[in-house]
N, C-alpha and C positions, 0 to 999 in steps of 0.2 A: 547377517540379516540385511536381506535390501532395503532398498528409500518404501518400496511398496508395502512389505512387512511392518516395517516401522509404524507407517499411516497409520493399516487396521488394526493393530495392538495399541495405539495411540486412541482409535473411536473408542475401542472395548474397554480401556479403563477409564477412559472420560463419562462414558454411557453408567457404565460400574458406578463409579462414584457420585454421581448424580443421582441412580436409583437406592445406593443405600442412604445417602443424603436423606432422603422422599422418607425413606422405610424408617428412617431413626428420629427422624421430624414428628413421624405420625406417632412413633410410640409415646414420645416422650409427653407431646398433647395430650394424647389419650391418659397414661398415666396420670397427667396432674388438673384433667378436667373430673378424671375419675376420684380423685381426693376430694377435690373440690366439689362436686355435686357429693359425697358421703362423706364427708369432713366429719359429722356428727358418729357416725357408724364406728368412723376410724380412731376418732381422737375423743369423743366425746363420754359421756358414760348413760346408760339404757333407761330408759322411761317407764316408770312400774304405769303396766296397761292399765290397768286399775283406777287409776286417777285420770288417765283418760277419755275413761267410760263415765266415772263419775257424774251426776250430776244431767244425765241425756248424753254423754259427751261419744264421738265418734274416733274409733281407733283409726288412723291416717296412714294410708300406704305411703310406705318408704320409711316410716319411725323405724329408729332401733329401740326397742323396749324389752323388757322381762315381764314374766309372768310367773305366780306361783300357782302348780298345777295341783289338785289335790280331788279333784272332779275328775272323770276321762271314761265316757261311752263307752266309744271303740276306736278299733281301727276301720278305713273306711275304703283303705286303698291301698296298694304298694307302686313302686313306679320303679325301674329297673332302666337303667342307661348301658349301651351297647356300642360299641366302638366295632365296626366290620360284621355287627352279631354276635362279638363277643361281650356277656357281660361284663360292664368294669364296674359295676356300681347300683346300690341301690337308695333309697330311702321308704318312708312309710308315714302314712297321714293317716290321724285319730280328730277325735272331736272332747273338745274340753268344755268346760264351764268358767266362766269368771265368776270372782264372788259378789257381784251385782244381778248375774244370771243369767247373764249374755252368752249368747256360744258361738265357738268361731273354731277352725281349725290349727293345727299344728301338726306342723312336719319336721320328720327326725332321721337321725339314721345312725347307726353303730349299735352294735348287740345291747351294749349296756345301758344304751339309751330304751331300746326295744323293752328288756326287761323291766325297767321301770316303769315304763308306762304300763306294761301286763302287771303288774302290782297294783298302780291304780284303778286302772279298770275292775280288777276282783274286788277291790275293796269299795268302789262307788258301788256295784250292784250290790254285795252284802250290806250296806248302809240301807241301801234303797229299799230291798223288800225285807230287812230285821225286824223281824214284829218283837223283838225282846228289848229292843232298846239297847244291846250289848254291843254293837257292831259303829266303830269310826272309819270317820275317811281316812284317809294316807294323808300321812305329813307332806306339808306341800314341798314341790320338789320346783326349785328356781330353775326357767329355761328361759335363753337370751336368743335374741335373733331380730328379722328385720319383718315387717310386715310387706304380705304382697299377695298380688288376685290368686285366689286357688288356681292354683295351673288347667290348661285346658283339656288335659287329658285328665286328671282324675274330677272334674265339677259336674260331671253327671253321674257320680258315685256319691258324691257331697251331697247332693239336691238328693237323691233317693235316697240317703240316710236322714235327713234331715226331715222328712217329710214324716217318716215313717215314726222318726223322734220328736216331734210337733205333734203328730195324732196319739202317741202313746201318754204326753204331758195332759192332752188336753181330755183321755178319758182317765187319767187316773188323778190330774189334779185339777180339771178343768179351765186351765191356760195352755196357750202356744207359748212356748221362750221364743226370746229376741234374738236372731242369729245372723252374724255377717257373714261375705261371701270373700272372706281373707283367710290368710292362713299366719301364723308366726313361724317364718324358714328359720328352724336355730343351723341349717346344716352347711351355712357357708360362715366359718367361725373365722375371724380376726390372725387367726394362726395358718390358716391355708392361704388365706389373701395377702400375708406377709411370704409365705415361700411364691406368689403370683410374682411378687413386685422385686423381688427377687430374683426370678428368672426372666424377669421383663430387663431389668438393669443389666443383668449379664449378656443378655441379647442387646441391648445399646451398646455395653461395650465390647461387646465383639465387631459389632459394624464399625463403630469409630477406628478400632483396630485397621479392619479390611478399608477404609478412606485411607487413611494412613501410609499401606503399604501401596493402594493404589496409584496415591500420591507420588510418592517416592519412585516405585516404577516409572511416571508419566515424567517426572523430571530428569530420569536415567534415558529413557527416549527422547525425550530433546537432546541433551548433552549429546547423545549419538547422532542426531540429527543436523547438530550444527557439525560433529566433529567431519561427519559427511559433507558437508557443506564448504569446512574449508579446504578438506582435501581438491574437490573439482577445482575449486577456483586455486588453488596450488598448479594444480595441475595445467588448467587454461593458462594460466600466468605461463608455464612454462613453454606451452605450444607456443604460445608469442614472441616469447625470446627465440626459438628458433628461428621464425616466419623473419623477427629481422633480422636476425645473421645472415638468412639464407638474401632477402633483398638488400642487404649490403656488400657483401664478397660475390653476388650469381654464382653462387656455389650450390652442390647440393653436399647436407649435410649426413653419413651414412652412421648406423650405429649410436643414431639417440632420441629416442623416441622412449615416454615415458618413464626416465632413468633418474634414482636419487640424486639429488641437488651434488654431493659430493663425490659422484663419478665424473669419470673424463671424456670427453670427447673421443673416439676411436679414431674415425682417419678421417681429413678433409683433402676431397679431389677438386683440383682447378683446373680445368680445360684439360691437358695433355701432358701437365705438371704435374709430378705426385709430390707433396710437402714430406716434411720429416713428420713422425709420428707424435705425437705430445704424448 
């Protein structure tokens, strides 16, 4: 590998280690600003909504809270995630009651979540219209999560069930209910966002890896680079010793040119003398 070689394999792992530098700086910020703004979510433990409502009180986007569901309309929407068009994934948003009266959304996802919630929903309408008085709600079923804006692709399924659910209170019990425009996400649980930071770590220490060997390479290239370096000048050093042999005997010197230190001189001619051979 020439001196040229050397150079741009020399830019390409300086460039390298500088961009995963960049790339392993970012994660690592990101990572612990991300703790840090949900420190609560992560380490903390969840806020019954309930006490939050209490009293006029206003449910706060970003709270992690629980809620016991024992109310539940319907469903109002489904939302499906697609990766190329492929589906990877769903979820599903219904509409709950608090037991101050307030209603707000909640979003789920996994079968067994699904099914429950279609338990409460039969069982709030059989409450609802039981003229015998034999008919309970569903035991309430605890669901945790974070609060946040209804998404914007299902809030104009929200607002048109809600509307429809306001006009239906207000002829059959003559009030509108109080209802926000949040939702409780339970579907990004503490246990997915541990395999997150998990594979975020694993990606940090892969890069520091790739620094490392980038490293190590770029120090292997110098070493080559000096070893280059003293060769020539071995080398020049030798063209000089000839230049003064030759300007001290006005000899020419034949059969040494670029020859290991420990070879011999082949033949030295002077004028019309031939010397003995060394």
């Amino acid at each position: 590998m020439n001196n040229s070689d050397l150079k741009k394999r020399k830019s390409g792992l300086i460039l390298s280690i500088v961009l995963l530098g960049l790339i392993t700086l970012v994660l690592i910020v990101f990572g612990v600003l991300n703790l840090l703004v949900h420190a609560d979510y992560y380490f903390g433990t969840p806020k019954a909504i309930e006490d939050m409502v209490a009293d006029g009180g206003q449910p706060q986007k970003g709270e992690y809270v629980q809620v016991g569901v024992d109310v539940c309309f319907d469903w109002y929407a489904e939302t499906t995630h697609k990766v190329n068009g492929i589906p990877t994934g769903k979820e599903k948003h219904c509409i709950i009651m608090l037991e101050n009266g307030d209603i707000m959304s909640l979003t789920v996802k996994g079968k067994k979540k699904y099914k429950v919630i279609d338990e409460i929903i039969d069982d709030t309408w059989n409450y609802m219209y039981d003229e015998t008085g034999n008919s309970t709600l569903h035991t309430p079923v605890i669901f945790e999560g974070k609060i946040t804006n209804v998404g914007s692709e299902v809030s104009k399924y929200y607002r048109e069930y809600m509307s429809e659910l306001s006009d239906g209170f207000n002829d059959a019990w003559g009030y509108r209910p109080n209802y926000y425009e949040l939702t409780i996400d339970t579907t990004d649980n503490k246990v997915s966002t541990l395999f997150w930071y998990i594979g975020g770590a694993l990606l940090v220490a892969l890069f520091i890896f790739g620094i490392v060997a980038c490293k190590k390479s770029l120090k292997a290239i110098k070493t080559a680079e000096k070893a280059g370096y003293d060769s020539n000048a071995y080398m020049q050093n030798r063209q000089s010793d000839i230049s003064d042999a030759q300007n001290a005997f006005g000899n020419d010197i034949v059969g040494y040119s670029n020859v290991p230190e420990n070879n011999y001189v082949n033949d030295i001619v002077s004028g019309s003398d031939k010397s003995d051979k060394i």
